[in-house]
C-alpha positions, 0 to 999 in steps of 0.5 A: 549655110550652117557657117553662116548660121554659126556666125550669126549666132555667135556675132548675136552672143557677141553684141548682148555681151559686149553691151554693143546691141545696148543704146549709147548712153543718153540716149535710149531709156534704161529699163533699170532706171525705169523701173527703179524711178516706179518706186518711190523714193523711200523704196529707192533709198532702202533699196540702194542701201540695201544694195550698198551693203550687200555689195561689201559682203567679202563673199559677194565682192568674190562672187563679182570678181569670179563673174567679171573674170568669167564674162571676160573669158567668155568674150575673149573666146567668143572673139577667138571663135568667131575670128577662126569661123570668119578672119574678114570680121576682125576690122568689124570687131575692132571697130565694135570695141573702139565704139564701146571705148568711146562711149565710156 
């Protein structure tokens, strides 16, 4: 029972993680999009470049680089556990990531 639950729950992390649990794209609303389109558009362009500048602060280009290797490693992991808790759930993940590939 506690395996089961275990699995579960790390399948769970998995698909919030991985974007898998998230509509494909097109299809689905987008809650950002949504929410940024309530703003008009003088908020939207200063927001955006707002946003453009932000993103070429060195510190912040760094802080991203660390974020993006974290969350890998954290996949990666996360992969690891739940093969070592479940070996037969290999084809399902493998099927997962091909889909994720796909719809990029």
């Amino acid at each position: 029972m506690k395996r089961r639950v275990l699995i579960a729950i790390l399948f769970a992390s998995l698909v919030s993680a991985s974007g898998f649990g998230q509509p494909p794209q097109g299809q689905g609303p987008d809650l950002r999009r949504i929410q940024f389109s309530r703003l008009s558009l003088e908020e939207q362009s200063k927001l955006r470049s707002a946003h453009d500048m932000a993103m070429r602060d060195p510190a912040l280009v760094q802080s991203r680089a660390r974020y993006e290797q974290a969350r890998k490693e954290f996949r990666d992991k996360l992969r690891d556990a739940l093969l070592k808790a479940d070996p037969s759930v290999q084809p399902i993940l493998e099927k997962a990531q091909r889909q994720r590939h796909r719809d990029r």
